[in-house]
N, C-alpha and C positions, 0 to 999 in steps of 0.2 A: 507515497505522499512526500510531496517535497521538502527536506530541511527536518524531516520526521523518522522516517525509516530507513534513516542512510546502513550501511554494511552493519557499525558498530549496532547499533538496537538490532539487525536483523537477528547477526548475530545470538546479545540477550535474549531474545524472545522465541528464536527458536530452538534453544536450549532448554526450556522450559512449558512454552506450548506446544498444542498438538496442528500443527500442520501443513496441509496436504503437499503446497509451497508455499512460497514468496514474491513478491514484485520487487522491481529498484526502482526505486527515484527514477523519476522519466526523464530520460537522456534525449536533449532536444535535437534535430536533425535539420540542417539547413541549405546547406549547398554545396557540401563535400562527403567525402568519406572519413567520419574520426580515426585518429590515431588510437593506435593500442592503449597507451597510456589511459586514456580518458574512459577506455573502457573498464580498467581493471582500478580506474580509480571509483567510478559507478559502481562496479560490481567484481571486487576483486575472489570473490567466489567460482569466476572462470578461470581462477588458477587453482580452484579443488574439487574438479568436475562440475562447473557449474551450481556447486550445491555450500550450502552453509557447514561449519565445523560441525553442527550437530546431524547433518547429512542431509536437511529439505531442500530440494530444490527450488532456485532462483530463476524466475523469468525477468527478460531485461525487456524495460517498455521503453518503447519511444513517442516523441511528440515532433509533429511537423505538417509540411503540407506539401512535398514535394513529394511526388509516388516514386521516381527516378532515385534518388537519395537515399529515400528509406530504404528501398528494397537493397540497395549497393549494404546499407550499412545492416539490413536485418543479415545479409549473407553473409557478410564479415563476421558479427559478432557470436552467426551459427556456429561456422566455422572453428572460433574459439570456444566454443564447449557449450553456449547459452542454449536449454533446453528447452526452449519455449520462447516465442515473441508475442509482446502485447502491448498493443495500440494504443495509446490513450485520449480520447474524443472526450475528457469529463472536466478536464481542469477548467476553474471556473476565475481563475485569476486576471485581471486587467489586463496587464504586461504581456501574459503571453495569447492572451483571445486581441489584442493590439495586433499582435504582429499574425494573426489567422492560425491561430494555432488552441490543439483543447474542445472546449466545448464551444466553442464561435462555429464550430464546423459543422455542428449537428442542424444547422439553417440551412446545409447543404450537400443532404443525404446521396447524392450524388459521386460529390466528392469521398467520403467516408468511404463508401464503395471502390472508389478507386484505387485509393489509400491502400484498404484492408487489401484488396485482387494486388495489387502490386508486388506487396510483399510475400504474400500466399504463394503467389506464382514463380515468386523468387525463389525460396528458402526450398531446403528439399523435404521432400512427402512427411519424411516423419519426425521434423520439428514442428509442433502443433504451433500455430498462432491466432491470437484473442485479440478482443477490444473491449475498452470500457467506456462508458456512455454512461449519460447522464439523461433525465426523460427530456430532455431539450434544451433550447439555448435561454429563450428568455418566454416560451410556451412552449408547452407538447405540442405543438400542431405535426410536427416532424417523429413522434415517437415511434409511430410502428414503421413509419417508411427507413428511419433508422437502424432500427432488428432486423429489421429484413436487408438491409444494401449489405450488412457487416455481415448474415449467413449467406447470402448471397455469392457475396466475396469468396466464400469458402474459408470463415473463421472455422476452430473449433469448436469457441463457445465465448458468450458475451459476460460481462459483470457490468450490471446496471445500476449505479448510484441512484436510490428513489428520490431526487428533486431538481430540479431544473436548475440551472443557471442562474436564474434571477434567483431562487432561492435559497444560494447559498449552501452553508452550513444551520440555518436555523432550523430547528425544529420546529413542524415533525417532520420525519421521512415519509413519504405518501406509497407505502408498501403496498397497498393493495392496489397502486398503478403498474405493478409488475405485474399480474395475472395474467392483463391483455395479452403484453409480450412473451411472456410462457406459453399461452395457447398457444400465440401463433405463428411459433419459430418451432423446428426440429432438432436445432442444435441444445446443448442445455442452457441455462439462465440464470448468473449467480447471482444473487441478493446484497447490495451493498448500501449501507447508510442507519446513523443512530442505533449502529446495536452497542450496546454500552452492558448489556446485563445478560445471563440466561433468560431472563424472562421476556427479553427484546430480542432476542433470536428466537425462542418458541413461539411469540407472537410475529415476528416478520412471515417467519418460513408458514405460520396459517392466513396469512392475511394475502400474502405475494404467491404460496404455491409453491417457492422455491423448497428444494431441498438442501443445495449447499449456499454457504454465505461467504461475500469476503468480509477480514475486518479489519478496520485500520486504525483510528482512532482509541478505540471500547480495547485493544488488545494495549496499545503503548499505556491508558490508564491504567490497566488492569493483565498482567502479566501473563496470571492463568484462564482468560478468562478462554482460551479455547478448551481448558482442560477442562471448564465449570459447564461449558456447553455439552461434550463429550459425556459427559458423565451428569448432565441435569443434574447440579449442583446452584442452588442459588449463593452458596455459605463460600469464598476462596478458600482453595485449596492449598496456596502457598501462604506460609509464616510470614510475619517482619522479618522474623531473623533469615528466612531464605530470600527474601526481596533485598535485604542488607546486603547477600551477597551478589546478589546479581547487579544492586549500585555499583560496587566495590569494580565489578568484571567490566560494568560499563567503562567505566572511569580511564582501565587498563588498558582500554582500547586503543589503535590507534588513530590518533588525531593531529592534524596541520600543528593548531597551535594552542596552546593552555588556554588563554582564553575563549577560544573556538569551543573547545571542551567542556569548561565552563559554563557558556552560555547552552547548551547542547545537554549537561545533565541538569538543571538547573530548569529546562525546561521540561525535563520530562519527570521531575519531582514535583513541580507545579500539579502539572496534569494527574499526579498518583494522590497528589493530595485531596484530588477530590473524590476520594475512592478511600483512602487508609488515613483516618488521624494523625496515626505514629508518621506520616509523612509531611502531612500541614506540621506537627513540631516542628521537624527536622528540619522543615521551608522555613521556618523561623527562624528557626537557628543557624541556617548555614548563607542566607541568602544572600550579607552582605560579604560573606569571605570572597577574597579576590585571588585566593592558592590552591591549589590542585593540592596540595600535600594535606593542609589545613582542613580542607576538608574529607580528604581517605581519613587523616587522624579523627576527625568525629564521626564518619560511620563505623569505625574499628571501635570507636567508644561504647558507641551505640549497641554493637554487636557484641559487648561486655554487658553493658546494660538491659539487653533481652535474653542473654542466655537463663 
């Protein structure tokens, strides 16, 4: 997710969730081959085998519409250690469905196809490469011709956002539109959108068929919330005082510039706020500080104040 899951949270979170991998921010692909730099600045985890410090491995996604390009640059970034490539057909942003890229492409399941076989073709046998999708651009009329061009291609396996283009981020997720595409793909079919709770993963995976889920949003609110799945836990399993730390790691990260940082934890206490009280305080309290220091000194207070 873009401006959400950069290195630093991947980091946080997979130090404490459970799993299986990770995605980067989608590295968009235009009409060259990127330099190194840009790679390791997406996903500087190709400098410790591809994987996070706590050891999940990181698939590096791309967005674009060139089949020639991508493939140049899925081969490169193989090469540098990425254990997996993943396509992304779901983004539903302006800017980038403007310039034909994301989910403006799903109008032309054709394309996607060629996209996905380009890069398949490129990379060797056994770095597996994915795509995500969304059930369409601004209708499903293209839904299953979609699951099908992308297994076709020779994906390994798809993760399907349940809502179209036009619908955004609003709720609901239309979970039981993924059944179709489960029947009638061979490859597998991961379940993505509004899981926010255990109780919205045990109702997706009955309502969609899937068995595994990705999660994006429901995981940066809620830190354990892989571990809460894992374990059918409705109650979180992580303390204030251990989410204090994991602020505190965020913090340590490294970042361009203080206020980059800034605006970067500042957004992701927003979102925990609406999940932990003790967070909305702390949004309270810290929202106008403009210093990085200012505020480590009040979660260390804090972290005095829960012990």
């Amino acid at each position: 997710m873009e401006g959400l899951t950069d290195p630093i949270m991947r980091d946080v979170l997979t130090s404490v969730g459970s799993f299986d991998w990770c995605v980067t921010e989608f590295i968009r692909v235009t009409d060259s081959i990127l330099p190194d730099h840009i790679y390791h600045s997406y996903c500087p985890e190709l400098l410790n085998g591809g994987k996070t410090a706590a050891g999940t491995p990181v698939h590096v996604q791309f967005l674009g519409n060139n089949p020639d390009m991508l493939a140049a640059n899925a081969v490169k970034v193989a090469a540098m250690g990425a254990p997996a490539i993943d396509l992304n057909f779901g983004c539903p942003a302006k800017t980038v469905n403007r310039h034909r890229g994301g989910s403006v492409l799903l109008d032309e399941p054709e394309v996607v196809h060629e996209l996905v076989k380009a890069v398949r073709d490129a990379v060797p046998a056994h770095i597996p490469v994915s795509a995500k999708m969304r059930l369409g651009y601004m209708d499903r009329n293209f839904m299953l011709d979609n699951a099908h061009a992308i297994e076709d291609a020779g994906a390994s396996w798809v993760t399907v956002h349940a809502r179209t283009k036009a619908d955004g981020y609003t709720p609901p997720a239309f979970w039981d539109q993924l059944a179709p595409i489960r029947e009638a793909l061979k490859i597998n079919v991961i379940a993505n959108g509004e899981i926010w709770t255990n109780a919205d993963a045990k109702q997706c995976q009955l309502e969609s068929g899937c068995e595994d889920l990705m999660i994006g949003r429901g995981a940066v609110t809620t830190p354990d919330l892989t571990q809460c799945i894992r374990q059918n836990s409705d109650a979180p399993l992580l303390s204030w005082p251990d989410l204090l730390d994991l602020q505190i790691r965020f913090i340590h990260g490294p970042a361009k510039t203080e206020i980059g940082m800034l605006g970067r934890y500042k957004q992701w206490l927003g979102m925990m706020s609406k999940h932990y009280p003790e967070a909305k305080a702390l949004w309270d309290e810290i929202k106008r500080i403009k210093k990085l220091d200012e505020i480590i000194a009040t979660l260390q207070a804090s972290q005095h104040t829960a012990l």
